[in-house]
C-alpha positions in Angstrom: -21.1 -20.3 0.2 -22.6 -16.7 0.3 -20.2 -15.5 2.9 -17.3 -17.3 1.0 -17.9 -15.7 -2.5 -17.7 -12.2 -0.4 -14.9 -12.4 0.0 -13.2 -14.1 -2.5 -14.9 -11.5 -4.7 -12.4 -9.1 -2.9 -8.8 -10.6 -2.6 -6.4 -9.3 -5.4 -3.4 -12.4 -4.4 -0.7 -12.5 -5.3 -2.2 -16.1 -6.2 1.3 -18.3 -7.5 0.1 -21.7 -5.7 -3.2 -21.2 -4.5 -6.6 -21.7 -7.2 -8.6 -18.5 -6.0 -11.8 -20.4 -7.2 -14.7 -20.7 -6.0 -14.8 -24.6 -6.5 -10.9 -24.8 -4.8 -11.9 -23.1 -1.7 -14.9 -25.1 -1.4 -13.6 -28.8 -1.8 -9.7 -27.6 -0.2 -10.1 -24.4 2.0 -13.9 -24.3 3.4 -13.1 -24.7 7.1 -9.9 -21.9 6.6 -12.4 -19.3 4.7 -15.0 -19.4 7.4 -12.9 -18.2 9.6 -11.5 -15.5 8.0 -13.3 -11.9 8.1 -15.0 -10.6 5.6 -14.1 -7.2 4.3 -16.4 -4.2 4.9 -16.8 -1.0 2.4 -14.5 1.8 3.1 -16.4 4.7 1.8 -14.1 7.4 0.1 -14.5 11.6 0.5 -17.9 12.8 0.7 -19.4 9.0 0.1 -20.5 9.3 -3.3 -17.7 7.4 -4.7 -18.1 3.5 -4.9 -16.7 2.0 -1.6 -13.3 -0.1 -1.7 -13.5 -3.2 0.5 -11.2 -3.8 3.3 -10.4 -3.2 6.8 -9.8 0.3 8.2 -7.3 -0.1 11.2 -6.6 3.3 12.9 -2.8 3.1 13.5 -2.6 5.7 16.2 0.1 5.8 19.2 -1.7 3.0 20.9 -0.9 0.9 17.6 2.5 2.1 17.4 3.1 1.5 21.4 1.7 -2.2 21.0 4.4 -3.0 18.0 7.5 -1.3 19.4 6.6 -3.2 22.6 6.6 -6.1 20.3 9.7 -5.5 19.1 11.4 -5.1 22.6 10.8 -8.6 23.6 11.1 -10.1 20.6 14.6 -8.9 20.0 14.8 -9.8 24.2 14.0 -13.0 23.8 16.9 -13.4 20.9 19.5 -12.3 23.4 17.8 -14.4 25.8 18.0 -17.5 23.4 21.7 -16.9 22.6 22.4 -16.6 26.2 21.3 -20.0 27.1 24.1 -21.2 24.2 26.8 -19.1 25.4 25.9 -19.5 29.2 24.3 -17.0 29.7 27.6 -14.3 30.1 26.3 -10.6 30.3 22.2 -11.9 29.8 20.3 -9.3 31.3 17.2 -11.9 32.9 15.3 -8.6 35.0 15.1 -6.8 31.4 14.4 -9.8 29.5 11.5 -9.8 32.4 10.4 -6.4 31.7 10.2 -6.3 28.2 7.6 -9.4 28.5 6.1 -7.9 30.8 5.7 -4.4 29.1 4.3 -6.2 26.0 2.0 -8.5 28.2 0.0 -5.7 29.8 -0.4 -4.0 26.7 -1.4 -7.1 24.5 -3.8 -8.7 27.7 -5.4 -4.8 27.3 -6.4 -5.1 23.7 -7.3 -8.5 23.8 -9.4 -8.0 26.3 -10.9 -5.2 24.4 -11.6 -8.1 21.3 -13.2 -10.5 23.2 -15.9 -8.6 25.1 -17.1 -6.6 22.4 -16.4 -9.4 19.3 -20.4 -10.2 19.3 -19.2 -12.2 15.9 -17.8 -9.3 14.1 -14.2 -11.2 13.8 -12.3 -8.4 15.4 -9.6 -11.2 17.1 -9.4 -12.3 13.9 -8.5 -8.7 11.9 -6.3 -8.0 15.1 -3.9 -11.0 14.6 -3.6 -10.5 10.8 -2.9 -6.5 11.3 -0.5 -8.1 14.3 1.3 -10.4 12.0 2.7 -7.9 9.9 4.5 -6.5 12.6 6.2 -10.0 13.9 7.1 -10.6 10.4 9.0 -7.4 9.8 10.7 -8.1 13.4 11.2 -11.8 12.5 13.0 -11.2 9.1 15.7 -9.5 11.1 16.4 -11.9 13.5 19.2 -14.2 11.7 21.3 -10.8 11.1 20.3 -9.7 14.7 21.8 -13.1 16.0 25.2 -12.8 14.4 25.5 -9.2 15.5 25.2 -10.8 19.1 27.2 -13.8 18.3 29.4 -14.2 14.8 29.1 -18.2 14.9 25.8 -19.1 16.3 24.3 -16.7 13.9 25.9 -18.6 11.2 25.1 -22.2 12.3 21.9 -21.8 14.3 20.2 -18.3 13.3 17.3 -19.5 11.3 16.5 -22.0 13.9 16.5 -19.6 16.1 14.1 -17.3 14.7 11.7 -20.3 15.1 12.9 -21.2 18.6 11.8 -17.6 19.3 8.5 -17.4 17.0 7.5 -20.9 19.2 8.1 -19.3 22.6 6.2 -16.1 21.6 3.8 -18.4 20.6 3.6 -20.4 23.8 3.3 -17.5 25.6 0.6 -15.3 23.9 -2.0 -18.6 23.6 -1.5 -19.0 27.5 -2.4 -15.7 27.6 -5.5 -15.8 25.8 -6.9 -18.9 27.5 -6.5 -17.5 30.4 -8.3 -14.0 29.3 -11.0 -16.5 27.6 -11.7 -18.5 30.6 -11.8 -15.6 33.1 -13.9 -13.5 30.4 -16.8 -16.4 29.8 -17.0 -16.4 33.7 -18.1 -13.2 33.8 -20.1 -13.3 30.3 -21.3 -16.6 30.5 -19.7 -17.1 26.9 -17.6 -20.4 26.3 -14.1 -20.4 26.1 -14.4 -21.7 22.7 -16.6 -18.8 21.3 -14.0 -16.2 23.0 -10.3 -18.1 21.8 -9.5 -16.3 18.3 -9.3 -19.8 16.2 -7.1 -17.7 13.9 -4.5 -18.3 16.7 -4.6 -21.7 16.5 -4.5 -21.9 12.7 -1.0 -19.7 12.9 0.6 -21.7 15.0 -0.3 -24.9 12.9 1.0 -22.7 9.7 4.0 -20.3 10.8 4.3 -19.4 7.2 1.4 -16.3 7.7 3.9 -15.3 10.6 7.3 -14.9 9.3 6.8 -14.1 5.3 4.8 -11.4 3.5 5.4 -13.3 -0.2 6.6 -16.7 -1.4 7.4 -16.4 -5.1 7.1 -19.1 -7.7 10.7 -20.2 -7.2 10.4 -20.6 -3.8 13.7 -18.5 -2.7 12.0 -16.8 0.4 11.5 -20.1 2.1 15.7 -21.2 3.0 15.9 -20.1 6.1 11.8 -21.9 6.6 13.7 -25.1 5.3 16.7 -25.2 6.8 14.9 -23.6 10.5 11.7 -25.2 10.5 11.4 -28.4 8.4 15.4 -28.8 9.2 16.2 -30.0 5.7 18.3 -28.6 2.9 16.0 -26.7 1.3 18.6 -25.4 -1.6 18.6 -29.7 -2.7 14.7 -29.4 -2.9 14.6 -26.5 -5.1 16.9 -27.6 -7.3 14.8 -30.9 -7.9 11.9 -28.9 -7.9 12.9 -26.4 -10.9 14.3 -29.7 -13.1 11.0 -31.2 -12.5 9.3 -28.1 -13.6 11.6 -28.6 -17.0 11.1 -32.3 -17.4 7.2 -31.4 -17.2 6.9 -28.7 -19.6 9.7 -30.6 -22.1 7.1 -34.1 -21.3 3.5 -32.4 -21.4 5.0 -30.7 -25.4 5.7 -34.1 -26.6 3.0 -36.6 -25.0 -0.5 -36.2 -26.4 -1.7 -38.3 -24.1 -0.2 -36.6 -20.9 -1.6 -33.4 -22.3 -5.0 -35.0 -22.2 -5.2 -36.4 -19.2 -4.0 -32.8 -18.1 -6.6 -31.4 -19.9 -9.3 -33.9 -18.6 -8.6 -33.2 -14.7 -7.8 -29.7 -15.2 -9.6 -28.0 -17.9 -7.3 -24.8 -19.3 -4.4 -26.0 -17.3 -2.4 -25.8 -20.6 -1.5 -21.9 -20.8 -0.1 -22.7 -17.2 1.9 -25.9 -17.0 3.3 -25.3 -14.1 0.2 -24.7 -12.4 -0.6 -28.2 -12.7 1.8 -29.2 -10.3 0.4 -27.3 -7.3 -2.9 -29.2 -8.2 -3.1 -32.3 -5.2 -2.5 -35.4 -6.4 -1.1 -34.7 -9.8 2.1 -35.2 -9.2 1.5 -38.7 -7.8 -0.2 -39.5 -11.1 3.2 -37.8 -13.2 5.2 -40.1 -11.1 4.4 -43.2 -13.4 4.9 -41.8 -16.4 7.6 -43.9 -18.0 10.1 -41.3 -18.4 9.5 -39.9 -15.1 13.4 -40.6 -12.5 12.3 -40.1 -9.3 16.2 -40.5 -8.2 16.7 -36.9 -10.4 13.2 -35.5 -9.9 11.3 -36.1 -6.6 10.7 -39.6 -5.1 7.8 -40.9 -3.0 9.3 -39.1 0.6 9.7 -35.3 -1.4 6.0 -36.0 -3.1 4.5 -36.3 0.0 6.9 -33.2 1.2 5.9 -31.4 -1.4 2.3 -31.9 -1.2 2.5 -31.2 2.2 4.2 -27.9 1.5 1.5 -26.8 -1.1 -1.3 -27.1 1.4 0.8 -24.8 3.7 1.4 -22.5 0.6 -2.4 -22.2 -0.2 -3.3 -21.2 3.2 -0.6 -18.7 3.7 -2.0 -16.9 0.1 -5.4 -17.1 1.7 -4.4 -15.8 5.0 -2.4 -13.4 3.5 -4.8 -12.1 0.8 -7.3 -10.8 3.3 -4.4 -9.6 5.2 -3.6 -7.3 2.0 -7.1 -6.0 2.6 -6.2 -4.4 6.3 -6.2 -0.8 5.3 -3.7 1.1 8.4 -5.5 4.9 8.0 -4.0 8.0 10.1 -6.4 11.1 11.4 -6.6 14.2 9.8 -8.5 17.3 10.3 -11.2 16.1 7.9 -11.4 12.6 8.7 -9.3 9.8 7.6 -6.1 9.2 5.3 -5.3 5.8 3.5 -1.4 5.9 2.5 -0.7 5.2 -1.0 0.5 2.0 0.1 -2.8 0.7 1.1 -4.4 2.4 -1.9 -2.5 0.6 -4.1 -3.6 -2.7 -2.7 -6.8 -1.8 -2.9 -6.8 -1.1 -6.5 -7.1 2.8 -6.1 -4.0 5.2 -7.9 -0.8 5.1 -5.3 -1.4 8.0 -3.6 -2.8 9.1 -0.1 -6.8 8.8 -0.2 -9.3 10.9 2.1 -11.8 8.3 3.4 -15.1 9.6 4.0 -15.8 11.9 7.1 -18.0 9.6 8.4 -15.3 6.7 8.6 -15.5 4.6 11.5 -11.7 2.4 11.4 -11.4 -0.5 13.7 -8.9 0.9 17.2 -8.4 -1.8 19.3 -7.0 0.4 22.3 -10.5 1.5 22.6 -13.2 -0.7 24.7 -15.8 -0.8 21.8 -13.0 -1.4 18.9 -15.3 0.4 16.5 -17.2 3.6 17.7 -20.8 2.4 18.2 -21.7 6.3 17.3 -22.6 7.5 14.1 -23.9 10.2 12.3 -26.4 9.1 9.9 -28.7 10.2 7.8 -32.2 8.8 8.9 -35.7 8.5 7.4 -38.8 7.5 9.2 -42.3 6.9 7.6 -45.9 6.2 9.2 -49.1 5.6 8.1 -52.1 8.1 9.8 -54.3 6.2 12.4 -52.8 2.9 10.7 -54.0 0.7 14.2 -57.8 2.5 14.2 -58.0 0.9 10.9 -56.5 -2.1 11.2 -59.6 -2.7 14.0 -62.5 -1.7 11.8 -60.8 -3.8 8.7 -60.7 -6.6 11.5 -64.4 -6.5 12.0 -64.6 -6.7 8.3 -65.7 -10.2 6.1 -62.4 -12.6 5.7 -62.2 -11.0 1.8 -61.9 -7.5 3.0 -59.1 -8.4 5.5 -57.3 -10.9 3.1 -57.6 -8.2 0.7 -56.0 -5.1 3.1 -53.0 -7.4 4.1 -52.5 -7.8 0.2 -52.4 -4.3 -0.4 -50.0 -3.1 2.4 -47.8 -5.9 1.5 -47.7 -4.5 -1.9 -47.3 -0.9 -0.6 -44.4 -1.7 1.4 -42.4 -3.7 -1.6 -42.9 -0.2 -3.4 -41.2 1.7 -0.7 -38.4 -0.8 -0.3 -38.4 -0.8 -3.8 -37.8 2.6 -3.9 -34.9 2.6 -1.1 -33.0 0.0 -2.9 -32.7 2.2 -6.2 -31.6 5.1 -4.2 -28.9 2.4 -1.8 -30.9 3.2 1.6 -30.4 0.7 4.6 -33.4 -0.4 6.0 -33.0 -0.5 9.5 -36.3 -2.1 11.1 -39.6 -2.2 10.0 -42.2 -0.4 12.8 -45.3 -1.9 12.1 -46.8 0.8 10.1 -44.3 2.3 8.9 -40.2 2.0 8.5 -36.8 3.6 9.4 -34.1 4.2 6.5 -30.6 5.1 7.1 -27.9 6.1 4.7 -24.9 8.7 4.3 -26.2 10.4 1.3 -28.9 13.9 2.0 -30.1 14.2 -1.6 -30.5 10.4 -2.5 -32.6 9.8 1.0 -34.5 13.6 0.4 -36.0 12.9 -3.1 -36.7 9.1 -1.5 -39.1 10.6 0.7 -41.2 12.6 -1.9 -41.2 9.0 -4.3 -42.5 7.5 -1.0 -45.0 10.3 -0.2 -46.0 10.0 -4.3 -46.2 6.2 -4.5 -49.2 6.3 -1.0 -50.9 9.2 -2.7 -51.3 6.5 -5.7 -52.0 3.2 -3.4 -54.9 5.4 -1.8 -56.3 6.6 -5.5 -56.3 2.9 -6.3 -58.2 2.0 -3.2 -55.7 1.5 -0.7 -57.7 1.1 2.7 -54.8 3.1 5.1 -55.8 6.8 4.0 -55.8 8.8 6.5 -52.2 10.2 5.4 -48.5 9.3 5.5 -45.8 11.3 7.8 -42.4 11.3 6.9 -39.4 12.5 8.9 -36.2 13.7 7.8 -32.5 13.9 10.2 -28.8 14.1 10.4 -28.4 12.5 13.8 -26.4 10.6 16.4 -27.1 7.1 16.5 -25.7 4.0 18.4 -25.2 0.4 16.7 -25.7 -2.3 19.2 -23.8 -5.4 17.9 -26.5 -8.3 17.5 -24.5 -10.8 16.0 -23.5 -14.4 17.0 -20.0 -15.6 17.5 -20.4 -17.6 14.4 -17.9 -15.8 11.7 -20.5 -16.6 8.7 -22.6 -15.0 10.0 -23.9 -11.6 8.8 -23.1 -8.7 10.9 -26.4 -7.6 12.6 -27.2 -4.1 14.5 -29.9 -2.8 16.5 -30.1 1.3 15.8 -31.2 3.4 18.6 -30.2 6.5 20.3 -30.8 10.4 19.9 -31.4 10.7 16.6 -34.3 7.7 16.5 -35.8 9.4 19.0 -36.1 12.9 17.2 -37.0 10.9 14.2 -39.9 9.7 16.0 -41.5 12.9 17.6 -41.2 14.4 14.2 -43.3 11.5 12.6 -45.8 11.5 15.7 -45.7 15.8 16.6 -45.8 14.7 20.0 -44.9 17.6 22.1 -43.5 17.8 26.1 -46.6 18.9 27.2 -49.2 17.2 26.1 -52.6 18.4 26.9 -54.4 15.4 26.0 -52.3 13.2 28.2 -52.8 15.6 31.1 -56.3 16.1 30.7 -56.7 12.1 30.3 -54.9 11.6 34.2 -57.6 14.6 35.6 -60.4 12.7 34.3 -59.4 9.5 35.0 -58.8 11.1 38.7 -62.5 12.1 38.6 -62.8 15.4 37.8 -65.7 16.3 35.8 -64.6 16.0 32.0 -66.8 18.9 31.0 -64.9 21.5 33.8 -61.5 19.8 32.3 -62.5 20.6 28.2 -63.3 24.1 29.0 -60.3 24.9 31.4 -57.8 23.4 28.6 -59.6 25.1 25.5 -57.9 28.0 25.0 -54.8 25.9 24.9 -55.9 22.7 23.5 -57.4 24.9 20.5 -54.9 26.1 18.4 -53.4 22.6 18.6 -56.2 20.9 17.1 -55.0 18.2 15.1 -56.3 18.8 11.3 -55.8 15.9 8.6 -54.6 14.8 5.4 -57.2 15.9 2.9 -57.8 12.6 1.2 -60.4 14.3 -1.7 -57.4 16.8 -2.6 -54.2 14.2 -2.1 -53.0 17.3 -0.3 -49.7 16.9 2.3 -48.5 19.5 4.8 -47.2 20.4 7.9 -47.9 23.1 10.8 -46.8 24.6 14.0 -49.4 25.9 16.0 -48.7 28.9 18.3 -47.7 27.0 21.5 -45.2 24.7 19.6 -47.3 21.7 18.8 -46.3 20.4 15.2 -48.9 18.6 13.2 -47.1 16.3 10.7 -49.2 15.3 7.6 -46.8 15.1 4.9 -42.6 15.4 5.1 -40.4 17.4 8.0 -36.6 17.9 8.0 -34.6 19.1 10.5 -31.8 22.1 10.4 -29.0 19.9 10.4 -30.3 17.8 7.8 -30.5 20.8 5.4 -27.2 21.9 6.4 -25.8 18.0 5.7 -28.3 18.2 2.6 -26.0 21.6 1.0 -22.8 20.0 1.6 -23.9 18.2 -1.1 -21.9 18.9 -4.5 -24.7 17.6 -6.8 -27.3 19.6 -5.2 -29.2 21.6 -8.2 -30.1 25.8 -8.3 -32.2 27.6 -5.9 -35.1 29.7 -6.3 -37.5 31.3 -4.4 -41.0 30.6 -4.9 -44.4 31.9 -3.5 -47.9 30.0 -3.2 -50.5 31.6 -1.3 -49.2 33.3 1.7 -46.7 31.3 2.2 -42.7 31.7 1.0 -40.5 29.3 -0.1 -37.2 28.0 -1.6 -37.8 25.0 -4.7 -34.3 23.4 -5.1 -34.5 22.3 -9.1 -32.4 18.6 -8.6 -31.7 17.1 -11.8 -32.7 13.8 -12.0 -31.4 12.6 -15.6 -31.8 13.1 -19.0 -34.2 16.6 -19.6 -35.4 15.8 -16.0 -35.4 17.5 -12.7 -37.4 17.3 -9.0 -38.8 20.2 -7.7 -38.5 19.9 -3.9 -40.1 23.5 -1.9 -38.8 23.8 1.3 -40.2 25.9 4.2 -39.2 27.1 7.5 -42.0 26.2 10.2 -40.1 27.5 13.2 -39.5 25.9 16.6 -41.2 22.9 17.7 -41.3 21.6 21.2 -41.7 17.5 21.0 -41.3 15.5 24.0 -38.0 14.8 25.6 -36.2 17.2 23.2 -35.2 20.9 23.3 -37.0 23.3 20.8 -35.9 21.9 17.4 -36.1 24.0 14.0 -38.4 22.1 12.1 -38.8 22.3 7.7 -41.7 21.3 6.0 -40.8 19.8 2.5 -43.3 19.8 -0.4 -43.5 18.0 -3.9 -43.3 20.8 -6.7 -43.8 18.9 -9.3 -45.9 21.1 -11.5 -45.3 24.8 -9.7 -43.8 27.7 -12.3 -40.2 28.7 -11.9 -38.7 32.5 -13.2 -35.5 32.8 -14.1 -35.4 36.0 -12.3 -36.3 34.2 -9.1 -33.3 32.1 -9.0 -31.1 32.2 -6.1 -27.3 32.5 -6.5 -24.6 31.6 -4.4 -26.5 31.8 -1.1 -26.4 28.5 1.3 -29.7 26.5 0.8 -30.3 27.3 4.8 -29.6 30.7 4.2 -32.1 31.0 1.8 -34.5 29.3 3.8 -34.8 30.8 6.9 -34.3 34.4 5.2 -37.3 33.6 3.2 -39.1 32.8 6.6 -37.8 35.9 8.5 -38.9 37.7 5.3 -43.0 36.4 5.4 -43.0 37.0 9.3 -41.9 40.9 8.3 -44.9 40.6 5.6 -47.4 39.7 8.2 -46.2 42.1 11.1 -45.2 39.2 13.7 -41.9 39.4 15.4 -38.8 38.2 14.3 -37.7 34.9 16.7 -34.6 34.8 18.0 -33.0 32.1 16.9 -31.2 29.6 19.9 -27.8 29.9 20.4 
């Protein structure tokens, strides 16, 4: 019931019939809440805030297109019905034609788009609830439509025929959809039944979610549902209904032992009497009570009525519920707008909300629905020469191999200990190492220096993998690639990959585009003499030897060597990463620091009470990894312990700024040449 509590966790009602518990949805409503969406966060401004849940829906001209189209056949199809009662006089059948037509394409377009990339995400489903709300609006007009076209008819007939004309909509748009289903799964090899929104289905059972946005207590909105639909005087019902409601309240204040039977089946039904006659069942069990008239009140045929009616009335709340969550948002120049409208229902003040830049809302003009690009924050780590020990612990006594598998089990709790605390996504594991993901710089930059901390104490307590950790730091492009079933309750799954992966790794690895080793591994293999092929590479192959992490001194770093080559043993960032990193409006002062020869910039982040992280951050300078161009590369160091002036403090200068003038500063110091930087 995991998937269930989600999202009942999220609907705000208005709840007048239906028992938003958790026990009512499971003994009444299972089958309807599977197939109903679950909400998603909706991140607001720069992300810090806590996410709102819902469904972002981009209402763009596509959107607007799609519902005016809508509304053109709709009110066609009202002349259309009136015609055939009036024979037809004036009836215009070529644009009656057109206007189906026109709607048609447009609709067979989108659905189209929902069914070939759904991959379980319940995009049909969000679709036909952010649909709905435009044929209800149309629908409510139809009665008043129909006597504009025809005084008496509208009079006599104009409920009915805002069902006639709901039913052939209907009729129409499931043909529709087979049809896409069925030609679709012939070129997928998906079922029919996995590509058919069920949601469709469940409408047309319950026309309730498609013609009202709110049924009171009282029950007024539903006259023209009686008198259209059910084709009985629904005015006669009412009235019985509301003395019943009297007789009950009058009764249950003067029997004791109605009030405890009342009590019994529905504990804390007694602040809400009236509640207790949406319960199924208990008004068969009020029906003999002695005092009970069922020629006044409601007899067996309008129990059974009724009853019937409340099971309609629960699902529409449901249905509509998670339709309230269906947030429309607009483009802006900084990202996305929720109306106040929307806010509202959300819970946030009634006024219009900037979402997140990194919003991506639901457009179902598009072929994907939901951008599968994003710009993410990523985080790689890897352990140093992780498989060369893993084959000497192999040769090793069972003990010894037991007891390694223990300790990198435990080492990897603490780093996925320490990604939960700070909300990072893990993505996938990589066998020695893992890729985290998030939308917050600062939270996912002191991650990776309570990651580097937490190996330097597995190896002081004996922890076998000690040849160093590398850690990689981004603000990339990377694609999602849907993984999930086309079961609803099922959670959404993505594979990550894409440009930014790919620079992750390189970083992690320092493996450049030409690699020596690779090339000198082909000559040999080609039988050249591998003493002729060391000395002809050596004066290149030199200043790239690899050095190590410096397991005596617990000492991390990173390098460039003079032909590009970066060696990676401790934590890298990239230039966009920093510049993400001082958009940041919690990022703490700057100062300048110095150790040894080298310069750099310690950014002093508070991190609570009387507490701060020292974070130094370098400029290395360009490093040429395979498959990428020349990338600015960082090196970020742990300064936990290092001395910081008050006359070294930096003030309103960008943290970039800052860095790479403090790296064009050192090259001055040492009489190299200034780089130029790429455009």
């Amino acid at each position: 019931m995991a998937e269930q509590d989600n999202l009942l966790d999220h609907l705000r009602g208005p709840f007048n019939f239906l028992d938003p518990s958790i026990e009512s949805i499971r003994l009444h409503h299972a089958r309807l809440s599977q197939l109903l969406p679950r909400p998603r966060p909706i991140f607001l401004r720069d992300g810090a805030a806590t996410p709102v849940m819902g469904f972002p829906v981009q209402r763009n001209r596509s959107a607007l297109r799609l519902a005016e189209a809508l509304r053109l056949y709709i009110e066609s199809e009202e002349r259309a019905q009136v015609a055939t009662l009036t024979g037809g006089a004036g009836f215009d059948l070529r644009s009656h034609q057109m206007a189906w037509s026109n709607y048609r394409e447009q609709l067979e377009e989108v659905s189209e788009n929902l069914f070939s990339s759904n991959y379980g995400r319940s995009f049909p489903q969000i679709f036909w609830l952010d649909h709905s709300r435009d044929l209800v609006t149309i629908l409510r007009g139809t009665p008043s439509r129909i006597r504009r076209l025809d005084l008496q008819i509208g009079k006599r007939r104009g409920e009915q025929l805002r069902y006639t004309v709901l039913f052939k909509f209907l009729q129409r748009v499931i043909a529709l959809c087979y049809d896409l289903a069925a030609r679709i799964s012939r070129e997928t090899g998906q079922t029919e039944e996995e590509l058919f929104p069920p949601i469709l289905t469940l409408m047309q059972d319950n026309v309730l979610i498609l013609t009202e946005d709110h049924v009171g207590r009282e029950l007024e909105e539903l006259v023209g549902y009686f008198r259209g639909y059910l084709k009985i005087d629904g005015r006669s019902l009412l009235y019985r209904v509301a003395l019943l409601r009297s007789w009950h309240r009058e009764t249950l204040a003067a029997d004791p032992f109605l009030r405890r039977t009342a009590e019994t089946l529905h504990p804390g039904s007694d602040e809400a009497p009236d509640s207790l006659l949406h319960r199924q069942g208990y008004l068969d069990i009020l029906s003999g009570h002695p005092g009970y008239d069922p020629a006044a009140l409601l007899g067996p045929p309008e129990i059974r009525l009724w009853s019937a009616l409340l099971e309609k009335l629960k699902e529409f709340e449901l249905l509509n519920a998670t339709r309230r969550l269906i947030v429309e948002v607009t483009a802006s120049e900084r990202g996305y707008l929720c109306p106040g409208s929307a806010a509202k229902r959300l819970g946030l003040p009634p006024q219009d909300v900037e979402l997140f830049r990194e919003t991506r809302p639901l457009d179902f003009s598009a072929p994907w629905i939901i951008d599968p690009e994003v710009s993410r924050v990523g985080l790689i780590y890897d352990i140093t020469e992780f498989s060369a020990i893993v084959s000497i612990v192999r040769l090793a006594d069972r003990a010894s191999q037991n007891d390694s598998y223990r300790q990198i089990f435990t080492f990897q709790h603490r780093i996925n200990q320490i990604a939960r605390l700070l909300r990072l996504r893990i993505e996938k594991y990589l066998g020695d190492g893992a890729f985290y993901s998030g939308r917050n710089p600062l939270r996912m930059l002191i991650a990776a220096l309570r990651m580097q901390r937490a190996y330097a104490a597995a190896v002081a307590d004996g922890f076998p993998f000690d040849r160093g950790m590398r850690l990689a730091l981004n603000f990339g492009s990377y694609r999602l690639l849907p993984l999930g079933g086309s079961n609803t309750t099922e959670e959404e799954r993505y594979e990550v990959y894409g440009h930014g992966l790919v620079e992750l790794s390189r970083l992690v690895s320092g493996k450049k585009g030409l690699d020596f080793e690779e090339i000198k591994s082909v000559l040999i293999a080609r039988g050249y003499d591998e003493l002729a092929v060391n000395d002809f590479f050596a004066p290149v192959t030199a200043d790239s030897a690899r050095a190590t992490f410096d397991r005596a001194k617990g000492e991390f770093f990173a390098e460039l060597s003079r032909d590009g080559a970066l060696v990676n043993e401790g934590i890298v960032a990239t230039e966009r990463f920093l510049e993400e990193l001082q958009r940041s409006r919690h990022l703490g002062p700057l100062f300048k620091a110095q150790r040894d020869d080298r310069s750099y910039v310690v950014v002093a982040q508070p991190a609570g009470p009387g507490e701060r992280e020292l974070i130094a951050v370098r400029r290395l300078g360009l490093a040429r990894l395979k498959g990428l161009d020349k990338l600015s590369v960082y090196e970020v160091l742990d300064a936990t312990g290092w001395e910081l002036k008050r006359e070294d403090q930096l003030h309103r200068v960008p943290l970039v700024q800052a860095i790479n003038e403090s790296f064009t500063a050192s090259l001055a110091r040492a009489g190299r040449p200034t780089p130029i930087r790429p455009l």
